[in-house]
HTML snippet that shows the backbone in 3Dmol.js (N, CA, C, O; Angstrom):
<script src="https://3Dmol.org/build/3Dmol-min.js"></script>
<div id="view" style="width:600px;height:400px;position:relative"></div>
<script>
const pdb = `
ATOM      1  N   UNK A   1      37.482 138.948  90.243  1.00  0.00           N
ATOM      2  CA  UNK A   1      37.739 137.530  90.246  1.00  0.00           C
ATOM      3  C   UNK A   1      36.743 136.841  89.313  1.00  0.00           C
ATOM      4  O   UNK A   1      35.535 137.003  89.486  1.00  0.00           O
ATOM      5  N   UNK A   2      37.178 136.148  88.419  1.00  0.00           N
ATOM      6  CA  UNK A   2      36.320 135.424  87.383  1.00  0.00           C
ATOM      7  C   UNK A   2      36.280 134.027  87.703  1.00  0.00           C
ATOM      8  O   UNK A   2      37.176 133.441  88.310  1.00  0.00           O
ATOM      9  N   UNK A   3      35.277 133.535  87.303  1.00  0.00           N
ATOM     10  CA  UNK A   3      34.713 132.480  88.101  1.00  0.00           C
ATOM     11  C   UNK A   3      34.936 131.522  86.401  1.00  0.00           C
ATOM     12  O   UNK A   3      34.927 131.959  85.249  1.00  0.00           O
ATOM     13  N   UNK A   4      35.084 130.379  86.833  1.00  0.00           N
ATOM     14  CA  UNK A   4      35.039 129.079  85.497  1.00  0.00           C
ATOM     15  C   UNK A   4      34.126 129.208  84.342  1.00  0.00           C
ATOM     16  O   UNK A   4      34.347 129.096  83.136  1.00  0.00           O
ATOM     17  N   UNK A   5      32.711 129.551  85.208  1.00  0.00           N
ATOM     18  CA  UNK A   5      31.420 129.142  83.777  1.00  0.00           C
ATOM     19  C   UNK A   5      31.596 130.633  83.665  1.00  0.00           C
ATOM     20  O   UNK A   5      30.475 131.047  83.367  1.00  0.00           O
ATOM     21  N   UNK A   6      32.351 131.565  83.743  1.00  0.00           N
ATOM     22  CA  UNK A   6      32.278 132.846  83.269  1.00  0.00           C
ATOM     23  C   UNK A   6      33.583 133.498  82.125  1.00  0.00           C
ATOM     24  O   UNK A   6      33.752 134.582  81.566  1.00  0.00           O
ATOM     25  N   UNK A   7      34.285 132.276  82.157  1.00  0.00           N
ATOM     26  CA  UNK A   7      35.447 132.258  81.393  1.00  0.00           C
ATOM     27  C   UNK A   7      35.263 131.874  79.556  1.00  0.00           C
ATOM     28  O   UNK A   7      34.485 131.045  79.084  1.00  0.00           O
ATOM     29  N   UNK A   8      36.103 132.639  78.890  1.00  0.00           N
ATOM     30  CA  UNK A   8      35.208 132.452  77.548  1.00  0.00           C
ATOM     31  C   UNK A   8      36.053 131.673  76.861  1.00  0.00           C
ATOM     32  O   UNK A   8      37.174 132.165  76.724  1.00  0.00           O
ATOM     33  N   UNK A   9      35.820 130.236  76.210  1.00  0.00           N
ATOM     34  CA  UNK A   9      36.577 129.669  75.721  1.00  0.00           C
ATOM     35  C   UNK A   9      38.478 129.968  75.097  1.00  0.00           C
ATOM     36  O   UNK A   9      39.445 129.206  75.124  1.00  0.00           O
ATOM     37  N   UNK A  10      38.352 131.245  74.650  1.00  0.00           N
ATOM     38  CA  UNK A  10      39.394 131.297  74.311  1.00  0.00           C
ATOM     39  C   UNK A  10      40.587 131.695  75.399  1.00  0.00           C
ATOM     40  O   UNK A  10      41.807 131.607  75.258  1.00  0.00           O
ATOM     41  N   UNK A  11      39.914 132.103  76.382  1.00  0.00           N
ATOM     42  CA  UNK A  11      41.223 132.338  77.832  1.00  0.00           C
ATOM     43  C   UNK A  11      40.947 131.101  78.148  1.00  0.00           C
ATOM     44  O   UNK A  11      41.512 130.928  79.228  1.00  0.00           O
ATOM     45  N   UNK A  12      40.205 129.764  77.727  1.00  0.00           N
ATOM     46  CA  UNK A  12      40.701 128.465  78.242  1.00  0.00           C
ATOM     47  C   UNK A  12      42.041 127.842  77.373  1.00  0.00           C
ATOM     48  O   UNK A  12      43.053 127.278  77.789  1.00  0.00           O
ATOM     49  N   UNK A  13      41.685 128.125  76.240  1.00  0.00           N
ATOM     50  CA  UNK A  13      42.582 127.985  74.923  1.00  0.00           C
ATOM     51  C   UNK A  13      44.217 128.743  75.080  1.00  0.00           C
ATOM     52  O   UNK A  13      45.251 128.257  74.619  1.00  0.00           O
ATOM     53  N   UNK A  14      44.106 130.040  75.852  1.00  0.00           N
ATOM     54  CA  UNK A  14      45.073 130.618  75.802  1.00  0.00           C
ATOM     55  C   UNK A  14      45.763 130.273  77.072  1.00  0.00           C
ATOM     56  O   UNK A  14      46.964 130.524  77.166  1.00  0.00           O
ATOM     57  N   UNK A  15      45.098 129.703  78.092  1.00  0.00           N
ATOM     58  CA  UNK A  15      45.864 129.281  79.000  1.00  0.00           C
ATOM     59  C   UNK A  15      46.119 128.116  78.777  1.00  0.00           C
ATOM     60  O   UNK A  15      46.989 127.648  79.512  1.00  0.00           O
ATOM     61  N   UNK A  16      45.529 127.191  77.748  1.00  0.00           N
ATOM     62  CA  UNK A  16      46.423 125.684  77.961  1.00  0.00           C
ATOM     63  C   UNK A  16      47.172 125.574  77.126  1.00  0.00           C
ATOM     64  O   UNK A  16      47.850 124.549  77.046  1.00  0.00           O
ATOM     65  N   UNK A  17      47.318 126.813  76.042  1.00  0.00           N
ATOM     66  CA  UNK A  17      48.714 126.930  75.304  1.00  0.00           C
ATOM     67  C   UNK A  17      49.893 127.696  76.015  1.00  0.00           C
ATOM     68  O   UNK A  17      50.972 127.801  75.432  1.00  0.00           O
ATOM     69  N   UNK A  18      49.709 128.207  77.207  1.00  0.00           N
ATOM     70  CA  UNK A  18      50.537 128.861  78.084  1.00  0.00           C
ATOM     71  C   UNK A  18      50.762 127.795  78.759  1.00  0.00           C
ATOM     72  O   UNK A  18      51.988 127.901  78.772  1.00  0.00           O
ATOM     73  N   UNK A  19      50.448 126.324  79.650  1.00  0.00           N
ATOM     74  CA  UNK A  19      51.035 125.641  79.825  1.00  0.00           C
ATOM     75  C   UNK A  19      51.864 124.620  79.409  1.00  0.00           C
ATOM     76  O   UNK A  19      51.888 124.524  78.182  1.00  0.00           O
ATOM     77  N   UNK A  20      52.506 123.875  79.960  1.00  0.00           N
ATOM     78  CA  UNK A  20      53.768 122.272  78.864  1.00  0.00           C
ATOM     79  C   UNK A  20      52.833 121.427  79.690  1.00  0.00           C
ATOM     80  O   UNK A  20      52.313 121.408  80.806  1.00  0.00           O
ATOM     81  N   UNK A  21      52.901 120.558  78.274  1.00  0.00           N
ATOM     82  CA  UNK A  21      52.733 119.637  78.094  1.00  0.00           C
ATOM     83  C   UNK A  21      52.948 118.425  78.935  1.00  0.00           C
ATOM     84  O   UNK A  21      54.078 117.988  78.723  1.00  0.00           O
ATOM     85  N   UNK A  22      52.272 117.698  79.835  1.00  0.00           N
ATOM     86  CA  UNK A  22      52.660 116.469  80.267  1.00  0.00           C
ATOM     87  C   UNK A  22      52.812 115.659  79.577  1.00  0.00           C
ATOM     88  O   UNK A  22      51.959 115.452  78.714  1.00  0.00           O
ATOM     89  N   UNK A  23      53.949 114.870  79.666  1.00  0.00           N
ATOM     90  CA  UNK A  23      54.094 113.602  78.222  1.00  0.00           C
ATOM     91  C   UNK A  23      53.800 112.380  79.033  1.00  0.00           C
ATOM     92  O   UNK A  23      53.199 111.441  78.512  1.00  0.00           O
ATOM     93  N   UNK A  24      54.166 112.342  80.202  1.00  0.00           N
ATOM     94  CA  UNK A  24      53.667 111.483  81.389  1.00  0.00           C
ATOM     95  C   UNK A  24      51.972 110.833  81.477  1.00  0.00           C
ATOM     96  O   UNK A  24      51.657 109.644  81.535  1.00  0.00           O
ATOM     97  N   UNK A  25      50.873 112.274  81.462  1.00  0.00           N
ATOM     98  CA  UNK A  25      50.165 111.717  81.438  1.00  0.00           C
ATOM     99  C   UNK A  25      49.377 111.877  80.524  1.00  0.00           C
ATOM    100  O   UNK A  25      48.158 111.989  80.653  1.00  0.00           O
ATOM    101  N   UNK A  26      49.972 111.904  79.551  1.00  0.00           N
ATOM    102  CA  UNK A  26      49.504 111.878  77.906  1.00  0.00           C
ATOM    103  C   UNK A  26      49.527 110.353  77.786  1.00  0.00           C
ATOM    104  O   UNK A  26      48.583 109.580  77.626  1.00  0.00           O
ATOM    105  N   UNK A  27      51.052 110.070  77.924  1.00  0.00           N
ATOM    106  CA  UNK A  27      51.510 108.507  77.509  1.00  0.00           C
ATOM    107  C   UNK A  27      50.127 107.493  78.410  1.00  0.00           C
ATOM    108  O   UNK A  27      49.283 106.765  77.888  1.00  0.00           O
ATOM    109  N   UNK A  28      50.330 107.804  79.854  1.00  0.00           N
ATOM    110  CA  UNK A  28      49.029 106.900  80.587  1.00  0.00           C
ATOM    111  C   UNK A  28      47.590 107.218  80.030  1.00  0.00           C
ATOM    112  O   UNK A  28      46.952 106.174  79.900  1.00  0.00           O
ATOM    113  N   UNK A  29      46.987 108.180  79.714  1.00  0.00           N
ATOM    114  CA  UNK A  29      46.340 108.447  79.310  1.00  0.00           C
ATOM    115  C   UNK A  29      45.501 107.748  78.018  1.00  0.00           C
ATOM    116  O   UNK A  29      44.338 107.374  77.870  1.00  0.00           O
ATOM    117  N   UNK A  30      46.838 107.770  77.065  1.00  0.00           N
ATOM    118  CA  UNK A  30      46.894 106.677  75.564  1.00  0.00           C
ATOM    119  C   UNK A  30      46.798 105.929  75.763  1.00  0.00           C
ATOM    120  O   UNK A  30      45.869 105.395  75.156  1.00  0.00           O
ATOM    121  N   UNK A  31      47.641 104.921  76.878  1.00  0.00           N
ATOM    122  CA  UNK A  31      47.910 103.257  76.996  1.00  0.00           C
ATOM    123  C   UNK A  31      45.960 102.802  77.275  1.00  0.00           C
ATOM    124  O   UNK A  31      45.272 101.891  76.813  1.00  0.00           O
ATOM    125  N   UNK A  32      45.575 104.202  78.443  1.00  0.00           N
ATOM    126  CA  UNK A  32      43.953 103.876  79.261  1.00  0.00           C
ATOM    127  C   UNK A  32      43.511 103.688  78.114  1.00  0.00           C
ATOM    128  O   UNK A  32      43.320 102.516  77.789  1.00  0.00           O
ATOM    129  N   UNK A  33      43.195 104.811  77.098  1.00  0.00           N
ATOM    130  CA  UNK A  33      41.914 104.609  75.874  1.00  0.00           C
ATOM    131  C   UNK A  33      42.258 103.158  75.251  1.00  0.00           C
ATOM    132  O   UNK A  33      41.446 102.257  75.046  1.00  0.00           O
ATOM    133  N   UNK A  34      43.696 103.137  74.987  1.00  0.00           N
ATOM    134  CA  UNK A  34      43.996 101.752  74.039  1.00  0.00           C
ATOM    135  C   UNK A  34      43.555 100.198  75.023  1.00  0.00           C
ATOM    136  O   UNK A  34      42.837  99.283  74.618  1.00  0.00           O
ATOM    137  N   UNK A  35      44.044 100.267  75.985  1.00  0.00           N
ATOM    138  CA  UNK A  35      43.678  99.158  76.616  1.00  0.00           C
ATOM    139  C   UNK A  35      41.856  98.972  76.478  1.00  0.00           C
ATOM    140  O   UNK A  35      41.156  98.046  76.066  1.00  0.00           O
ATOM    141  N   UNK A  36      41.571 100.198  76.981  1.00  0.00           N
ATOM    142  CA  UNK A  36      39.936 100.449  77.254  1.00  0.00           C
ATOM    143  C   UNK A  36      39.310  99.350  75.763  1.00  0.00           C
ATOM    144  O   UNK A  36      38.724  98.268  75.770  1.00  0.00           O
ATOM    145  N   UNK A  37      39.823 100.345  74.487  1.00  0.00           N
ATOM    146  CA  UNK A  37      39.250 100.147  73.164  1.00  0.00           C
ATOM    147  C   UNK A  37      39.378  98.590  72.965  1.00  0.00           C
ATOM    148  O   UNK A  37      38.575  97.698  72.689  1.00  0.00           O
ATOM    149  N   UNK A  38      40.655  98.642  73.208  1.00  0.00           N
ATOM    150  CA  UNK A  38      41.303  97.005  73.057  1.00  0.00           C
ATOM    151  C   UNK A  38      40.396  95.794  73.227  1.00  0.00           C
ATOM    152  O   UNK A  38      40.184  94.798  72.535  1.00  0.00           O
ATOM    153  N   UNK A  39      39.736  96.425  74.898  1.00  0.00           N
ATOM    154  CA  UNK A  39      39.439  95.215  75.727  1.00  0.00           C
ATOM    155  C   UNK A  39      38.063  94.770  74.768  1.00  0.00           C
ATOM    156  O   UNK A  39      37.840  93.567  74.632  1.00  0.00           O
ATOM    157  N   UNK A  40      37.216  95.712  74.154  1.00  0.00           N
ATOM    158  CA  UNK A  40      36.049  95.663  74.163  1.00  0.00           C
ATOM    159  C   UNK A  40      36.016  94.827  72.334  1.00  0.00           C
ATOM    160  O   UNK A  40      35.172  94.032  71.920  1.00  0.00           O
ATOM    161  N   UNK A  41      37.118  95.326  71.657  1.00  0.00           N
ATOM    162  CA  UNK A  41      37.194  94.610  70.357  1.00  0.00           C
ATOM    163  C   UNK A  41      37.680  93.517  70.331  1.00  0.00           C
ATOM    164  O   UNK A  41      37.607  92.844  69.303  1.00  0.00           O
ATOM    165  N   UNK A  42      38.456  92.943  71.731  1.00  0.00           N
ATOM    166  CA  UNK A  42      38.077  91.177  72.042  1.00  0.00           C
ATOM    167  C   UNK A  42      37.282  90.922  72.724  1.00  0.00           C
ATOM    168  O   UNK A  42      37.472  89.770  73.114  1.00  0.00           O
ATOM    169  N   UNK A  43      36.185  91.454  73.262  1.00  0.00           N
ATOM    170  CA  UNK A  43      35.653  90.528  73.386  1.00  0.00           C
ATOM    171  C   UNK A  43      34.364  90.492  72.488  1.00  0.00           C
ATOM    172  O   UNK A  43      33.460  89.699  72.750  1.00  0.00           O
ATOM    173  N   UNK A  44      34.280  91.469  71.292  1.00  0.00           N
ATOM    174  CA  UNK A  44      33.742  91.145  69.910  1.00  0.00           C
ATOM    175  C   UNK A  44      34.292  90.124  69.133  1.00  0.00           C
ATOM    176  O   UNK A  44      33.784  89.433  68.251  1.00  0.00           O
ATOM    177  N   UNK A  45      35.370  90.145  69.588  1.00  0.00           N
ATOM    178  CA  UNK A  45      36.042  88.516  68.549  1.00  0.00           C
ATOM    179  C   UNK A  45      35.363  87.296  69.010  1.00  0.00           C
ATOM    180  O   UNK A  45      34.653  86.474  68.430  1.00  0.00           O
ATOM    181  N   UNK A  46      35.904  87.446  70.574  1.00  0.00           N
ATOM    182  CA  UNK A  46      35.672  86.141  71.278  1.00  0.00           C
ATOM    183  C   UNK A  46      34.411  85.748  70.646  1.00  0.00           C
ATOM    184  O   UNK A  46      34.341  84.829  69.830  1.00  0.00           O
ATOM    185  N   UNK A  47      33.107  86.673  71.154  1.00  0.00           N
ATOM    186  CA  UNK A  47      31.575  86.623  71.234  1.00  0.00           C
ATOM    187  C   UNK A  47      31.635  86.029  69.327  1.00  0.00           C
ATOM    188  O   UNK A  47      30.868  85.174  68.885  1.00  0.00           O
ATOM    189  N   UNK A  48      32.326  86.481  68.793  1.00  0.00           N
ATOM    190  CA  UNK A  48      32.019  85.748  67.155  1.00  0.00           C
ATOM    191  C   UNK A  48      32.677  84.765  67.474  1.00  0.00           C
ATOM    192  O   UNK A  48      31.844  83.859  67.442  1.00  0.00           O
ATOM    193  N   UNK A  49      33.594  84.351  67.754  1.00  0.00           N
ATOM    194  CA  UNK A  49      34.345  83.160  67.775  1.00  0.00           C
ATOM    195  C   UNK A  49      33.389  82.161  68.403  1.00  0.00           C
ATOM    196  O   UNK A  49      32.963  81.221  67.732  1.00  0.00           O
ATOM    197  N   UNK A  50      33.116  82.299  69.395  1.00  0.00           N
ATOM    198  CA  UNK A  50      32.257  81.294  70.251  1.00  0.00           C
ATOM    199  C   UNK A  50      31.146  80.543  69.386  1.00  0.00           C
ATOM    200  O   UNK A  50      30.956  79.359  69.105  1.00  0.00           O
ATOM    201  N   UNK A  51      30.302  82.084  68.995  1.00  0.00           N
ATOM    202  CA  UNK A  51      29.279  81.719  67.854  1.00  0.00           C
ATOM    203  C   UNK A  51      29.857  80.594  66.495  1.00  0.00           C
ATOM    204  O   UNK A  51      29.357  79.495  66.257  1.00  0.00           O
ATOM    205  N   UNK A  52      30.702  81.059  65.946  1.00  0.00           N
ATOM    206  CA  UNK A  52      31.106  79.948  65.295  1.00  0.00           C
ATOM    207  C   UNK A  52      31.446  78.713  65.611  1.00  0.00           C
ATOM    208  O   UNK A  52      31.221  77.857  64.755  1.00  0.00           O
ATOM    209  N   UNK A  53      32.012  78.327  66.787  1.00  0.00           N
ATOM    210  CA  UNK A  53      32.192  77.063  67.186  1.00  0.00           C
ATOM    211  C   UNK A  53      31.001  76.622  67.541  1.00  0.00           C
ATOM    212  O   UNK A  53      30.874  75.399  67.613  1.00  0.00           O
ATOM    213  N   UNK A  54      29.761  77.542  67.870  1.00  0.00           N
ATOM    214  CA  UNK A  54      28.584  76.729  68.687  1.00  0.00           C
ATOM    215  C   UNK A  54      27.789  76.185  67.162  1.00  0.00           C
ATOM    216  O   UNK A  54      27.365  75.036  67.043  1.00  0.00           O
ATOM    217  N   UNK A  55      27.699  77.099  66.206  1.00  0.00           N
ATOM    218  CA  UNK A  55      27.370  76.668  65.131  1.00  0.00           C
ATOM    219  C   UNK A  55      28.029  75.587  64.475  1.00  0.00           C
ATOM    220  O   UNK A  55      27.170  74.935  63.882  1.00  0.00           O
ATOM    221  N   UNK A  56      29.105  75.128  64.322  1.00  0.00           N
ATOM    222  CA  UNK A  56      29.540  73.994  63.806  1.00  0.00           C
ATOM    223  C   UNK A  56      29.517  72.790  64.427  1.00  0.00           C
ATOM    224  O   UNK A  56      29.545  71.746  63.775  1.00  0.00           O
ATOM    225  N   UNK A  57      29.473  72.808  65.515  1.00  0.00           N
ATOM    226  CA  UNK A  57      29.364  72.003  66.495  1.00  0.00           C
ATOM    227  C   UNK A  57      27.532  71.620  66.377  1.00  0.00           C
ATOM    228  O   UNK A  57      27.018  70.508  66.256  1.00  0.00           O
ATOM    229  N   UNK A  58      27.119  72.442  66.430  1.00  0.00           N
ATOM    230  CA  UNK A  58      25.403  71.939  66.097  1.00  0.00           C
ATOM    231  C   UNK A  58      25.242  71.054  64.754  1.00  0.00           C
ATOM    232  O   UNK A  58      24.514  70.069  64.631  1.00  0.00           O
ATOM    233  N   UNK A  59      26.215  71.714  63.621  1.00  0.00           N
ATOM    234  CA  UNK A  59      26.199  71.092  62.290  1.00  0.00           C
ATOM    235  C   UNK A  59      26.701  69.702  62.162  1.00  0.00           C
ATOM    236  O   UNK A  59      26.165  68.795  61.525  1.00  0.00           O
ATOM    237  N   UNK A  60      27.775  69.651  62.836  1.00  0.00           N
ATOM    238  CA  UNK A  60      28.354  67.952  63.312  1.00  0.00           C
ATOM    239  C   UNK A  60      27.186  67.142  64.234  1.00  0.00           C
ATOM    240  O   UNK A  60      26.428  66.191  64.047  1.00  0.00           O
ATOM    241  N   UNK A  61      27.393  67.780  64.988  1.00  0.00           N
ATOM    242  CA  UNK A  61      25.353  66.923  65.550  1.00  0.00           C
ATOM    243  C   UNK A  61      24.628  66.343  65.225  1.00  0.00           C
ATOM    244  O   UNK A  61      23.980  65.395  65.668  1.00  0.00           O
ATOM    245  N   UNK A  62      24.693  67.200  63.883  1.00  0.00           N
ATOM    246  CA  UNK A  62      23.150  66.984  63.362  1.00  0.00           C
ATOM    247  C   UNK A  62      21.898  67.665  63.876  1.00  0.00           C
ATOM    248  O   UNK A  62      20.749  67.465  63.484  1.00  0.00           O
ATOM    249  N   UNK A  63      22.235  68.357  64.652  1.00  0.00           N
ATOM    250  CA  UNK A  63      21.028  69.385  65.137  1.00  0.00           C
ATOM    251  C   UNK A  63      20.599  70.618  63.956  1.00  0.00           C
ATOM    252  O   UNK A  63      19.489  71.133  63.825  1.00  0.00           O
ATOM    253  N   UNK A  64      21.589  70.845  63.323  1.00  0.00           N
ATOM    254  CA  UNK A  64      20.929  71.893  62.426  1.00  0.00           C
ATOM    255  C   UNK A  64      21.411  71.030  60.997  1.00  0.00           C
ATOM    256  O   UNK A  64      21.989  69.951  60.865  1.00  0.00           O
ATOM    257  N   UNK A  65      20.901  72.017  60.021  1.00  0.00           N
ATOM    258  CA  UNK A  65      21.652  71.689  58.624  1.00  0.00           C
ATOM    259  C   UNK A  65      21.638  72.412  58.052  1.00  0.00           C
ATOM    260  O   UNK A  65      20.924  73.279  58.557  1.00  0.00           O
ATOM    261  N   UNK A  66      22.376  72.985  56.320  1.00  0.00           N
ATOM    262  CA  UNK A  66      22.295  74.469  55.877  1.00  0.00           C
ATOM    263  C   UNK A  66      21.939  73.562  54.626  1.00  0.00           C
ATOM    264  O   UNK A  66      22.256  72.383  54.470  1.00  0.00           O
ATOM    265  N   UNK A  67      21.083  74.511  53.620  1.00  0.00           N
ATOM    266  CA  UNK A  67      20.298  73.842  52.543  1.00  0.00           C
ATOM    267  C   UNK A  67      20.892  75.069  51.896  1.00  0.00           C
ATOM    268  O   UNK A  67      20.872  76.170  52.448  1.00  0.00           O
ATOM    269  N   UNK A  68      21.411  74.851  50.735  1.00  0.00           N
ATOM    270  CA  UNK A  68      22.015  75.823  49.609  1.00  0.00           C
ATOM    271  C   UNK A  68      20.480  76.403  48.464  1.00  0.00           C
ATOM    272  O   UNK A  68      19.367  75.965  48.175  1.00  0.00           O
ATOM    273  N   UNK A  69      21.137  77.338  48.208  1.00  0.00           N
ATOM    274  CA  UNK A  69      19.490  77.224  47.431  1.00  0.00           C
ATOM    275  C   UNK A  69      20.348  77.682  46.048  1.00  0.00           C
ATOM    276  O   UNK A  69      19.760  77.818  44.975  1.00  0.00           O
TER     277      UNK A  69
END
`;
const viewer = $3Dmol.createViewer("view");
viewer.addModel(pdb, "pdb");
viewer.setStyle({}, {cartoon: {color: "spectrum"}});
viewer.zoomTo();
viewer.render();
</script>
């Protein structure tokens, strides 16, 4: 009887080409990473977006000013 950490990569290889394919939880699987990835590259937008409105909004103020050089 062979035990997991005694198994040598390629009888892992050869058994998961001996099994089919779930397309089921392939598909859920994809939607998880994409949603996951998704979530995190809005709220990199947002976090710039915000920044820009807080900056222009200071510039209308009059709290800051930008000097060209």
């Amino acid at each position: 009887m062979a035990h997991a950490a005694t198994r040598l990569p390629v009888d892992a290889v050869a058994a998961a080409a001996r099994s089919r394919p779930n397309l089921l939880r392939e598909i859920v699987t994809g939607l998880g990473l994409g949603v996951f990835c998704a979530s995190f590259w809005k709220m990199h937008h947002v976090n710039e977006r915000r920044k820009t409105e807080e900056f222009y909004a200071k510039l209308d103020a009059g709290e800051i000013t930008v000097r060209v050089e």
